[in-house]
Structures are given as structure tokens and as C-alpha cells.
C-alpha positions in Angstrom: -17.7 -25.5 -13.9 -14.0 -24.5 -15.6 -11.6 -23.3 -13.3 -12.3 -19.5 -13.1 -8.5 -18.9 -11.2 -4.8 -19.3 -12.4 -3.9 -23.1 -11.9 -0.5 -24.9 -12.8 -0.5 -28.9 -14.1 2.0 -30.8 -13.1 3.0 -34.5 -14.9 4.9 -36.4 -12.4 7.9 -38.7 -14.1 6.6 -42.4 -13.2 9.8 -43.7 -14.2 10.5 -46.9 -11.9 14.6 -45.9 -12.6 14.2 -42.1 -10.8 13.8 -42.8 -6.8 11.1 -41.4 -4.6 13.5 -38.8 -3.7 14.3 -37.1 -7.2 10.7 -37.3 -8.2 10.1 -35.7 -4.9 12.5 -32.8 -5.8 11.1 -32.8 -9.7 7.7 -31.9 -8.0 8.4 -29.7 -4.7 9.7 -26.4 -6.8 8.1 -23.3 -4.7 6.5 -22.1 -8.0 4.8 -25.8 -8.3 2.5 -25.5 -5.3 0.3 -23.0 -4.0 -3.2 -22.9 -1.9 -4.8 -25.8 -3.4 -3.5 -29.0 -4.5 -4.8 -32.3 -6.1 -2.8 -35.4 -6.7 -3.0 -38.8 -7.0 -2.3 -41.5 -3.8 1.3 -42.4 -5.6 1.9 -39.3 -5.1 1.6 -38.4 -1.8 3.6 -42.1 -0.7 6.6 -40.5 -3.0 6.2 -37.4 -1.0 6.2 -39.2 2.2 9.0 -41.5 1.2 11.0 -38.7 0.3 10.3 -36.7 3.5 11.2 -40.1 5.7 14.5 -40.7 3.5 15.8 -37.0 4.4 15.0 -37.2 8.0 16.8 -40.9 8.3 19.7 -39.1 6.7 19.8 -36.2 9.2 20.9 -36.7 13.2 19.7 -38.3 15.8 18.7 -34.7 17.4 16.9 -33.6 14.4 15.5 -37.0 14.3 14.1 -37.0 17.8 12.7 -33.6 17.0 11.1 -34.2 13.9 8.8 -37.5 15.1 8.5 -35.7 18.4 7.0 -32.9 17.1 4.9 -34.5 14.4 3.3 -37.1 16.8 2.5 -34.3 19.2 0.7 -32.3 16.6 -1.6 -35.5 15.5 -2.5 -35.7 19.0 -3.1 -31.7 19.3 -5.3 -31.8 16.3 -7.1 -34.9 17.4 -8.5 -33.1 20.3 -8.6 -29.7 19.4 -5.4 -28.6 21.5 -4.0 -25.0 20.1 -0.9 -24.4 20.2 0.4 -26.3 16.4 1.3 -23.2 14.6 4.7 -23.1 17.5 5.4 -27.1 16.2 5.3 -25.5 12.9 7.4 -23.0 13.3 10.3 -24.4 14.9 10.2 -27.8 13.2 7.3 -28.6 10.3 7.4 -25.6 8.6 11.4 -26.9 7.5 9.2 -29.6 6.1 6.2 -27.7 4.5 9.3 -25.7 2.4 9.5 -28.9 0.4 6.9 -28.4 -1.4 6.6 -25.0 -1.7 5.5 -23.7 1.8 2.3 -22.6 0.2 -0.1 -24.9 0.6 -3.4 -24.2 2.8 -5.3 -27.7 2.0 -5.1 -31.0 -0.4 -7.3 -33.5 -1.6 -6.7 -36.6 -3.4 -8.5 -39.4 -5.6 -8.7 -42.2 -7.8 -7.6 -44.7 -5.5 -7.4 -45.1 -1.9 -4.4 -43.2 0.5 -3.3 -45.6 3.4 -4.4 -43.7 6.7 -0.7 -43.5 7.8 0.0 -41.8 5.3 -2.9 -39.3 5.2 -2.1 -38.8 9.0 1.8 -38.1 8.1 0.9 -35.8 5.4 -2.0 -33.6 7.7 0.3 -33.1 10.1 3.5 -32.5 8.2 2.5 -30.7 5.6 -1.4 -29.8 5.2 -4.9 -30.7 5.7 -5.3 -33.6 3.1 -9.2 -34.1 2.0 -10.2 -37.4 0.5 -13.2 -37.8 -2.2 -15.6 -40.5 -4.3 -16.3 -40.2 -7.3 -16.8 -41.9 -10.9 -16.6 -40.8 -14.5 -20.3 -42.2 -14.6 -21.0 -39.3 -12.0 -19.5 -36.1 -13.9 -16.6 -36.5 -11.3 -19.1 -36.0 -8.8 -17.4 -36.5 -5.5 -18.0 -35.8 -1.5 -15.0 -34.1 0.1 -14.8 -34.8 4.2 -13.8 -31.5 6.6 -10.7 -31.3 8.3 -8.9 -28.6 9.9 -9.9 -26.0 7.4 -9.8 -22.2 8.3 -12.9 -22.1 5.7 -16.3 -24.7 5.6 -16.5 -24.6 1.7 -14.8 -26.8 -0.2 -15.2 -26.8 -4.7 -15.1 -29.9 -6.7 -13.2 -28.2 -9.3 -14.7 -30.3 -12.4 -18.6 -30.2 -11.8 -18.8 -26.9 -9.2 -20.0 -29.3 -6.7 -20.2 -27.8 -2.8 -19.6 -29.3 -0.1 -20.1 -28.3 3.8 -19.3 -31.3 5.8 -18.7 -30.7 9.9 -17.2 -33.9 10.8 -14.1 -35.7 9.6 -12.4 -39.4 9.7 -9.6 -40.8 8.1 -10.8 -43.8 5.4 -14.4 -42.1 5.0 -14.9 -39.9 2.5 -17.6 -37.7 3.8 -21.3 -37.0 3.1 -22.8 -37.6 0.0 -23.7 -34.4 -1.9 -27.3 -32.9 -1.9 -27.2 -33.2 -5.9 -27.3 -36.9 -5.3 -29.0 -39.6 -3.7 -27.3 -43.3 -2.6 -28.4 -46.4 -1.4 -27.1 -49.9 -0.6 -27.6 -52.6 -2.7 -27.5 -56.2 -0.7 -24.5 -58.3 -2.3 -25.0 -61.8 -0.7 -22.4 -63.3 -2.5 -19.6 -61.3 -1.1 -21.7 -61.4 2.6 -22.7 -57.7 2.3 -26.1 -56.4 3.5 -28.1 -53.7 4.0 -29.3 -55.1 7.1 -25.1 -55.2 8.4 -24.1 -53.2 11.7 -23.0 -51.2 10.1 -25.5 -51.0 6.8 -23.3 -52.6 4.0 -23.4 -53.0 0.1 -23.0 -51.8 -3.4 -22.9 -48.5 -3.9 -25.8 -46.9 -5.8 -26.0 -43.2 -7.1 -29.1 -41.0 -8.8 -29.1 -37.9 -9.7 -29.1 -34.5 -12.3 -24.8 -35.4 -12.3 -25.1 -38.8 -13.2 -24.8 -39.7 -16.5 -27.9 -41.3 -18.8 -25.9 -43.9 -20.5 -23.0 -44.3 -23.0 -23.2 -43.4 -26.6 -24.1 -46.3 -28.8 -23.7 -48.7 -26.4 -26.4 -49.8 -25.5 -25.8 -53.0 -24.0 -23.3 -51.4 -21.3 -26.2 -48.5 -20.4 -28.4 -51.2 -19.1 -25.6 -53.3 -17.2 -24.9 -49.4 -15.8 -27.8 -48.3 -15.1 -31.5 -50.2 -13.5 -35.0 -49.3 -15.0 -35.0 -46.1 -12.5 -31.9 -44.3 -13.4 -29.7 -45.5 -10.3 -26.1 -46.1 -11.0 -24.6 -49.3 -10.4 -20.9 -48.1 -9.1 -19.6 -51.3 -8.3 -18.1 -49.9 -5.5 -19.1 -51.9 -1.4 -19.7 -49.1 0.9 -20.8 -48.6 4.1 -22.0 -45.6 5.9 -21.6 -44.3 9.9 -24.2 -42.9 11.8 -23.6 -39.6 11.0 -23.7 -40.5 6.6 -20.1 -40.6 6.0 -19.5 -42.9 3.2 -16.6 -45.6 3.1 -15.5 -47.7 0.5 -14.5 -51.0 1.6 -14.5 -53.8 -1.3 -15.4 -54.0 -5.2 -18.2 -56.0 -6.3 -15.9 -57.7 -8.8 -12.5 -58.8 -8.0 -10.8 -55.7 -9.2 -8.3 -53.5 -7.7 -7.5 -49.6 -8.3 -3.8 -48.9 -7.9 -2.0 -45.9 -6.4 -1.6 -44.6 -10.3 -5.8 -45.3 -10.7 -5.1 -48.6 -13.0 -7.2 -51.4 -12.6 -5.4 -54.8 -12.1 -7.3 -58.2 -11.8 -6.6 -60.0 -8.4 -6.4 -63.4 -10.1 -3.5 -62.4 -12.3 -1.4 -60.8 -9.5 0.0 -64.4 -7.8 1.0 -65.5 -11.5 3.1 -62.3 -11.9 4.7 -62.0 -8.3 5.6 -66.3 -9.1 7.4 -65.0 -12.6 9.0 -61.9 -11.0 10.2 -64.2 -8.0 
């Protein structure tokens, strides 16, 4: 589904030389955000960095204040207290203005978003959504709820809806009703179905998942089984309630904050050379 409203793209300068807080201020323009947002993890740790470096630059009473009133709002939310839209008003709305002051809800993707920092960011700024999702599945993806004024959320590539009631940081929600999953045993990495929680690789069939790639025939069948399931590569496990996590990779691969994938086995190698 194409985006049927206005929306603005934004490239974010990944220069190692410009620090968090210019790239912070190269992105936070009122005119660059508005409603509904979608970045990358990076992102959001710049934006929290940046946030963090001006309030260790302010004083000590504006200091006080700010962690004050953002730890009270987590704990507000968390049970459901009222009473956060005074906390924003006298101190996190001075925060929200940094990027714009109009955004109602976030999401992010492509790698995973420490939970301190998806915490920080709900509570300073907005409701920040996690998803799942894979080329493979025609950016299918499962979007948790939390603290929306409204239950729908759209998956702007496919059109894909989503009406979760229940939200947790790391998880990222129910699977969507145009798919169906299941958990693949992994013994080699000590994963199984048969786990408290139910644990393994990640396997996804549906009308959104693709049939293969083109001319490549070889790959189709490492992608895909005999029965059309999807082989994402991806260990998951799933609550009570069918919240999905991801919690490992079949092979010893690693998504970074900018969605590149890195080999494990090369990393000690570099960090020896850079040492």
C-alpha cells in the first residue's frame, strides 16, 4: 500500500566526525517531525545521547527536575496512574520541542533498540513501537501497543493492520493474521520447541511472503522448505499471550544499530588492530 498522506524523508549524516549532538540538531527541525515517525535504532541512541548531553550541561536544579520527573512518568505509565500530561507540561514537553513537539507515536526497525533506551524515549518524548520483519516477508512486520490514544496501527509498506492490547519492552507484539509462524527446534544452539518458554527458529507462511528469488534457484530452496514456510534465521520465543521476541540468530551474525550485518568471528580481530 503507497503512502496515501504527505510524508517528509529525512537522511541522517552518519559521519563518525559530527557528534551525537549536531546530528541531533540536523534532525530535530520542527518542520522534520510530525505525528508519525520511523527511524532506525542509531537513531534514537543519537537522540538520546543528545538529550543526556544537554541536561548534563544544565544545573543541578534543572537536573534534579528533569530525571525526577521522567522516572516518575515511567512509573505512572507502568500502572496506569493519570496525571502525565502535568510532568509534560512543566518539564518534558521542553524536551519533546527537540524534535519538533509534534510527534503522537514512533516505531522503529532493522535492528534491535536497547530497552533503556526505548523506556527513555516513551517517556521523554513519545510512545516508541517496535516491529519484525524481513525483505522475504514484503516488510511484513507486528507492531506491539503502547500508550496509544488510537488501537490501529499501519505498516506503511504492505498496508498491514495491527490491533495488539498488550505491550512489553524487547517483544515485538503478535504476529499478524496474514501470517502464520512456528518454531523450528535448533539443537545445536540448545533451542527447542519443547523450552519454558517455547524456543527456536523463526518460521513464517503466508499470502506476504515471498515465493523465492529470481533465478536463483539454489537460494529459494535454502529460503524456503517443500511447504512454502520461510526460513528467517531469526531464534524467537513467544509469551503466553503470542508476543514474539527475538533473541539469537541461527548463524553467528549480528544486525547493527545502522541494519549492517557484521560477522562475530571478525569483530575480536578488529577491536585487537584498533587497540
Amino acid at each position: 500500500m503507497p503512502l496515501s498522506v504527505t510524508a517528509r524523508a529525512i537522511f541522517v549524516n552518519s559521519n563518525p566526525n559530527f557528534s551525537p549532538r549536531t546530528r541531533l540538531h540536523s534532525i530535530s527541525t520542527p518542520s522534520s517531525f510530525a505525528g508519525l515517525i520511523s527511524r532506525i535504532p542509531a537513531v534514537w541512541e543519537l537522540i538520546r545521547k543528545g538529550i543526556e548531553g544537554k541536561i548534563a550541561e544544565a544545573s543541578s536544579v534543572v537536573k534534579a527536575l528533569f530525571w525526577f520527573a521522567l522516572g516518575a512518568k515511567e512509573r505512572m505509565m507502568k500502572y496506569g496512574i493519570p496525571g502525565t500530561s502535568i510532568l509534560d507540561a512543566i518539564v518534558l514537553n521542553k524536551v519533546k520541542e527537540a524534535t519538533g513537539g509534534h510527534i503522537v507515536w514512533s516505531m522503529y526497525g532493522g535492528s534491535a533498540l536497547s530497552e533503556e533506551t526505548q523506556r527513555f524515549i516513551c517517556a521523554a518524548i513519545c510512545p516508541i513501537a517496535s516491529g519484525y520483519g524481513l525483505t522475504e516477508t514484503s516488510a511484513y512486520r507486528s507492531y506491539p501497543h503502547l500508550y496509544f490514544p488510537f488501537r490501529l496501527l499501519i505498516v506503511f509498506s504492505m498496508g498491514a493492520l495491527s490491533t495488539p492490547s498488550v505491550w512489553q519492552f524487547g517483544y515485538t507484539g503478535a504476529l499478524e493474521t496474514c501470517v502464520e509462524a512456528k518454531l523450528v527446534d535448533v539443537p545445536d544452539l540448545g533451542y527447542f520447541v519443547t523450552n519454558d518458554p517455547p524456543q527456536g527458529e523463526v518460521w513464517l507462511r503466508g499470502p506476504c511472503i515471498t515465493s523465492g528469488y529470481l533465478d536463483r534457484d539454489d537460494e529459494t530452496k535454502a529460503l524456503l522448505d517443500q511447504n512454502g514456510w520461510l526460513k528467517t534465521g531469526d531464534i524467537g520465543q513467544f509469551d503466553k499471550i503470542g508476543q514474539l521476541k527475538i533473541i539469537d540468530r541461527v548463524k553467528n551474525l549480528v544486525k547493527t544499530l545502522n541494519g549492517e550485518y557484521i560477522a562475530i568471528e571478525k569483530v575480536p580481530p578488529l577491536l585487537n588492530e584498533w587497540a
